[in-house]
C-alpha positions in Angstrom: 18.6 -56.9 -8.7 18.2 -53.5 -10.7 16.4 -53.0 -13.5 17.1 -48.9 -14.4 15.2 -49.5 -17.8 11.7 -49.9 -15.6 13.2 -47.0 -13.1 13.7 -44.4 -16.0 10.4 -45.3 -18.1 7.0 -43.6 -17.9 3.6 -44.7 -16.4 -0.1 -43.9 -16.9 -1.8 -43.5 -13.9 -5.1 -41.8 -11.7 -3.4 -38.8 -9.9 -5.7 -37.1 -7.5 -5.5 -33.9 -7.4 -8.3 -33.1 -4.8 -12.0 -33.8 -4.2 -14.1 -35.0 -7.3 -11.0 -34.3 -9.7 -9.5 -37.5 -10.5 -7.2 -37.3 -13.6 -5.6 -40.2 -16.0 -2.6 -38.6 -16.6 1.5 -40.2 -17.5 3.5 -39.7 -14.2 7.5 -41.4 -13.3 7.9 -45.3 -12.4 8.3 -44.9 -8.9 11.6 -45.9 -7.5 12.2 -48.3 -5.3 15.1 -48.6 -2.4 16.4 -51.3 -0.1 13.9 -53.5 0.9 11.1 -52.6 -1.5 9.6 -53.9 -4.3 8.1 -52.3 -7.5 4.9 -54.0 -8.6 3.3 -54.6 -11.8 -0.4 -54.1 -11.4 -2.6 -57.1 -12.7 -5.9 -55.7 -11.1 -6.6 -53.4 -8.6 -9.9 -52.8 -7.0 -11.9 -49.9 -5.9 -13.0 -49.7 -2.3 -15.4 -46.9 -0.1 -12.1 -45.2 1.0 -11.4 -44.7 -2.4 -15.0 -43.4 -2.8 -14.7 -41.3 0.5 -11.1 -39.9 -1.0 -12.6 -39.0 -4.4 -15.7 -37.4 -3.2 -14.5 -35.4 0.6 -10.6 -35.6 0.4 -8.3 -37.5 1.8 -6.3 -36.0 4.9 -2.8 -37.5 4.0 -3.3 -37.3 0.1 -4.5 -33.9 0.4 -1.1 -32.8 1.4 0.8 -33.9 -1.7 -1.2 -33.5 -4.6 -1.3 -34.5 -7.2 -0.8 -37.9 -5.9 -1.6 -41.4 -6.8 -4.0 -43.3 -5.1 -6.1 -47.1 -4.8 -4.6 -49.9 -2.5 -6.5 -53.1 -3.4 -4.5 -55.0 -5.8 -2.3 -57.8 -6.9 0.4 -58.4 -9.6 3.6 -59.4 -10.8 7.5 -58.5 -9.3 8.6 -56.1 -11.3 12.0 -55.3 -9.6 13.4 -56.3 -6.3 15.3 -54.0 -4.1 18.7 -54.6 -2.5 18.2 -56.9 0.5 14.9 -59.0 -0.4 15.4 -62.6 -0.4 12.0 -63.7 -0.6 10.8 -62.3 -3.7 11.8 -62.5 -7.5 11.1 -60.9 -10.6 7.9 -62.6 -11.9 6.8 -63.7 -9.4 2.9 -63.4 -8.6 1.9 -61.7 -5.3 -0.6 -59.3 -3.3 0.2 -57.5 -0.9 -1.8 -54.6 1.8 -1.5 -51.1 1.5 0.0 -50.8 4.8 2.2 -52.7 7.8 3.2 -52.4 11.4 6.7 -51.7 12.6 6.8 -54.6 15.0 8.3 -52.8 17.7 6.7 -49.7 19.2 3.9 -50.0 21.7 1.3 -50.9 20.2 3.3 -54.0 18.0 4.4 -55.4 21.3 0.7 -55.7 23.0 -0.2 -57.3 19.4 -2.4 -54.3 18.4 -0.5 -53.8 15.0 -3.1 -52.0 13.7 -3.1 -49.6 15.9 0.8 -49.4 15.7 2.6 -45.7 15.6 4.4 -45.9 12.5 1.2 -47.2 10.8 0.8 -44.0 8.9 4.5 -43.8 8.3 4.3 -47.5 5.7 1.1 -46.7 4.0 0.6 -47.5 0.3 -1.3 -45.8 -2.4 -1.1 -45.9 -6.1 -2.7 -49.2 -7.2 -5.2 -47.1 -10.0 -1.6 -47.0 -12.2 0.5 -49.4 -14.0 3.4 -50.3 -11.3 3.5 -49.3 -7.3 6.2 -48.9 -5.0 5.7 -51.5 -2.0 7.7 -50.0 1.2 10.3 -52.7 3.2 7.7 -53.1 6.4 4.7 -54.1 4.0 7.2 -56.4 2.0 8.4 -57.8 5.3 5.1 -58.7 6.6 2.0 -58.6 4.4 3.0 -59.5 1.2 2.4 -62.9 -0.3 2.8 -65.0 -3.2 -0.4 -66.6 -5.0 -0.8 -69.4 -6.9 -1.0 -69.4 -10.6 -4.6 -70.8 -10.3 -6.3 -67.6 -8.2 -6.3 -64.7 -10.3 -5.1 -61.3 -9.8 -9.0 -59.8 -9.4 -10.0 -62.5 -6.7 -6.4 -61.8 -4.7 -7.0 -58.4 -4.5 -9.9 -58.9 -2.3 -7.3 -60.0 0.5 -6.9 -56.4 2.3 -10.6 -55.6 2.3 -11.4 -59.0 3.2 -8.5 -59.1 6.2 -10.2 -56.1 7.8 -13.9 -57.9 7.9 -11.8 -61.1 8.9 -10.6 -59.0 12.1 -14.2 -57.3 12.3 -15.9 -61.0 12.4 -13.5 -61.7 14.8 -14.1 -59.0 17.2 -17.6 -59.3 16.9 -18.1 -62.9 18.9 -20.1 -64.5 16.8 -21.8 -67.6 18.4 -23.5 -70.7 16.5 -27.0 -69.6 16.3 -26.7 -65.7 16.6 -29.0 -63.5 15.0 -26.5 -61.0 13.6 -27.1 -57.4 11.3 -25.0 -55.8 8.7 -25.7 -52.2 8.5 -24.9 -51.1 5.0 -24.5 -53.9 2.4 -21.4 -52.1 0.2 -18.7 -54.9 -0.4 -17.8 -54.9 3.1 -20.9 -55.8 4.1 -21.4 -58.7 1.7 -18.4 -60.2 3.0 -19.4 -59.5 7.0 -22.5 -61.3 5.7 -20.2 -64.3 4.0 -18.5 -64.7 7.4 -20.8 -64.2 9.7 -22.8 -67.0 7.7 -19.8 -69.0 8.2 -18.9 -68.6 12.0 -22.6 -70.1 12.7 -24.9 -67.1 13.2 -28.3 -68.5 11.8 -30.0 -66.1 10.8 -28.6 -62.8 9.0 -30.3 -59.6 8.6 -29.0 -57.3 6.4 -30.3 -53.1 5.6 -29.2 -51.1 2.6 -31.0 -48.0 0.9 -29.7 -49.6 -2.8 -31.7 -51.9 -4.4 -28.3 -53.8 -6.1 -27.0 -53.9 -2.9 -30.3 -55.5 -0.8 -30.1 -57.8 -4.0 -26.3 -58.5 -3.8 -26.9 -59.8 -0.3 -29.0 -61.9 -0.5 -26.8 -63.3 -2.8 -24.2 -63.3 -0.3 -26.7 -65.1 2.1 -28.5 -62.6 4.0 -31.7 -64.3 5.0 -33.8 -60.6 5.6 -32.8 -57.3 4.1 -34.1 -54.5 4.4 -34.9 -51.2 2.9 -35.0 -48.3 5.5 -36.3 -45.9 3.0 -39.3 -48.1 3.2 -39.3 -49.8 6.9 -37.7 -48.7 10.2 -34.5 -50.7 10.5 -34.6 -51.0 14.3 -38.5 -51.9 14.4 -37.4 -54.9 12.0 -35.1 -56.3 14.1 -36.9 -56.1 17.0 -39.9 -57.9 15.1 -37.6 -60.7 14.0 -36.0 -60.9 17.7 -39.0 -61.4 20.1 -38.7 -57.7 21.2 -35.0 -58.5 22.2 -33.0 -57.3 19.4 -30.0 -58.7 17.9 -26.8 -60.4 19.5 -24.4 -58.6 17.4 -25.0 -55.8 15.2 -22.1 -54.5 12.3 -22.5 -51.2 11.2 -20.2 -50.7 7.9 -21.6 -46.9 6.6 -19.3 -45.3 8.7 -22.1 -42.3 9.4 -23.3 -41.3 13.3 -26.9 -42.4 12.7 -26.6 -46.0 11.9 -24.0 -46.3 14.4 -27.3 -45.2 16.9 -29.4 -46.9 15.0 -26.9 -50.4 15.4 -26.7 -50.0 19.0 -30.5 -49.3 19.3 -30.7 -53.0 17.3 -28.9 -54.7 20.1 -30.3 -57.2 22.6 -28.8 -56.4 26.1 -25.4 -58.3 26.9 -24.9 -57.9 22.9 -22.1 -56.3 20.9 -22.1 -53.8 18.3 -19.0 -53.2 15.7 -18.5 -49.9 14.8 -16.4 -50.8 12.1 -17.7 -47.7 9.4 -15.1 -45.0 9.7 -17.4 -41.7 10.6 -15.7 -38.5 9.4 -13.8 -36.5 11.5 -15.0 -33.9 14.2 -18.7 -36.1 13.9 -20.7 -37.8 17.3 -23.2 -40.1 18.3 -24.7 -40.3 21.3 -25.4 -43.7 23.6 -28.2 -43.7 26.2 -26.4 -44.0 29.6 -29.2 -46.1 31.3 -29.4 -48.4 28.7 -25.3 -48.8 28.1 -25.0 -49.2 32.0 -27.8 -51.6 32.5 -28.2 -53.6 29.3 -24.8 -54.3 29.9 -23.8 -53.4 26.2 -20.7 -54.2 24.5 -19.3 -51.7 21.5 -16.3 -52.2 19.7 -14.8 -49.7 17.1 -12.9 -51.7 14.7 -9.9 -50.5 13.0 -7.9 -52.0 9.7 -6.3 -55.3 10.1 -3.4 -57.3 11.6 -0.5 -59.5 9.3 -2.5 -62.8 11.0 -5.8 -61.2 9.2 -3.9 -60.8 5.8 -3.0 -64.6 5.9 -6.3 -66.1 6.7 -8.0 -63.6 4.5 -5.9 -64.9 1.7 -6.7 -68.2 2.5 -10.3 -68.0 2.5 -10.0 -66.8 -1.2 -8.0 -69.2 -2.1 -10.5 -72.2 -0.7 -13.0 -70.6 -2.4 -15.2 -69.4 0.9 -16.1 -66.3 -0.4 -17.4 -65.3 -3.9 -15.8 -62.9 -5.6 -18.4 -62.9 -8.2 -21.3 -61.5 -5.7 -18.1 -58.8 -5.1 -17.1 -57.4 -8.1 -20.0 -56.5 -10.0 -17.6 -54.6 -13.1 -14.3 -53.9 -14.9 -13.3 -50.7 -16.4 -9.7 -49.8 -17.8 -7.8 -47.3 -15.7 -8.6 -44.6 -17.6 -11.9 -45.0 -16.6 -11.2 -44.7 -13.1 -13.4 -41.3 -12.1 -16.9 -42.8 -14.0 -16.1 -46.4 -11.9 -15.4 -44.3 -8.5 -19.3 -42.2 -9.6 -20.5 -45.2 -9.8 -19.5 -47.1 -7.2 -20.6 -43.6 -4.8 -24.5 -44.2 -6.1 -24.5 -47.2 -5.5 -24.4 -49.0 -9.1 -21.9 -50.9 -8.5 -20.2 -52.9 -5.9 -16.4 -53.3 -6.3 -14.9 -52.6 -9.7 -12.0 -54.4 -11.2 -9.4 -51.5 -12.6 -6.9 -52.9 -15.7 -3.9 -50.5 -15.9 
């Protein structure tokens, strides 16, 4: 079905142009081809790669600027390309801001996330009013949602299908004593799940005070302040000496991924699931790997299985959106919610083109 009077019109959108310049500015519709679909943003959220973008640059976005940018979000069909059989105009749907090819190495040993194309289907430009969704993200992680869950709360499912596949990498047994490094929006939801595949008793550190609030909230049963406390001594203390039996670190910097493997108990597993920035290392005491017997994972992105049960959760109501998203702001506001957001003032914001 084609629509030229959307493909010809103007939109206002955040174009970013390098670090810390983010600019609400009027840019072309994008056009879609075969396969695609154009999207008419409801809500779109802001996430810590949008953060990480604004404030050190983004390696692929970098390339083409200005370019638009933000991935979390969830609307209405706008237009549907040539070939597309399972989606109409006006229909309601979310969708990731990437997909696998299905096919190359990686696809076939079910690591899609690791696939070789990955970087090839990527989607950005959810801080604007429509966005172009490529024919491998319409083909496998895009979904219709029901009139009854609203565009905010569905736009949780991409961030929420990566902690679904860090959860599930992370083995968590009835009665585990697990820790959340860093307590971003990310790690409220690791602290939702872990909650909810049995771990007991949840311990969860953060230097902002909303934050060490906020999970609580999101059940957390200690949190604590390293500025104040040592991290690692804490856990110990609430361990028997042992240490924990799975430890998430979600900062993404190479201190608390030491830190979160000096928190875990021998025979336990640690989730680097953080992304570090590039050309950074941590070290790992060989003795203590070797002998303790240690288990760490790096955790990357998500699979199309994650996407569905992510969107499922949402939809029965298993996590809270509310603990989440802490604020709304209009588009044009975009740069002050992405400030925010980097001190720590906010946890997810909810963008309105």
């Amino acid at each position: 079905m084609s629509r030229k009077s959307v493909m010809t019109r103007r939109m206002k959108a955040a174009l970013y142009y390098g670090v810390g310049d983010v600019r609400y500015e009027e840019t072309d519709v994008p056009k879609i081809g075969p396969g695609e679909l154009l999207i008419r943003i409801g809500k779109a959220l802001t996430c810590g790669t949008d953060v990480k973008t604004y404030k050190r640059g983004h390696p692929l976005l970098i390339r083409q600027t200005p370019a638009l940018f933000g991935h979390e979000y969830a609307g209405v069909v706008e237009e549907v390309g040539s070939g597309v059989s399972e989606f109409e105009v006006g229909m309601r749907v979310v969708a990731t801001n990437s997909a696998p090819c299905g096919t190359c190495f990686y696809c076939k040993r079910d690591i899609p996330n690791l696939c070789s194309h990955l970087k090839e289907n990527l989607v950005n430009g959810a801080f604007a009013e429509y966005i172009r969704v490529p024919a491998p993200v319409v083909n496998w992680n895009t979904h219709q949602i029901p009139d009854s869950l609203s565009f905010r709360d569905a736009a949780l499912t991409e961030p929420l299908a990566c902690v679904v596949h860090g959860i599930e990498e992370s083995n968590i047994h009835p009665g585990d004593t697990a820790v959340v490094i860093g307590a971003g929006p990310i790690g409220q939801m690791m602290i939702m799940l872990a909650k909810k595949n049995g771990a007991s008793t949840v311990i969860a550190s953060d230097l902002a005070q909303l934050r060490r609030e906020t999970a609580r909230r999101a059940g957390a049963d200690i949190v604590v302040d390293p500025s104040t406390e040592d991290p690692v001594a804490r856990v110990k203390e609430e361990t028997e000496g042992r240490g924990a039996d799975v430890v998430i670190e979600a900062v993404g910097l190479p201190q608390t991924w030491e830190q979160a493997v000096a928190m875990t108990r021998d025979a336990g597993t640690t989730v680097l699931f953080g992304g570090a920035a590039s050309g950074t290392k941590f070290e790992v005491d060989t003795v203590r790997f070797h002998y303790g017997q240690l288990t760490l994972k790096g955790v990357f992105h998500l699979k199309p299985r994650h996407v569905e049960a992510a969107l499922r959760l949402i939809i029965a109501g298993d996590v809270n959106p509310d603990i989440l998203i802490s604020h709304e702001m209009p588009l044009s506001k975009i740069g002050e919610a992405l400030e925010k957001m980097s001190k720590g003032e906010t946890m997810k914001v909810a963008i309105t083109p």
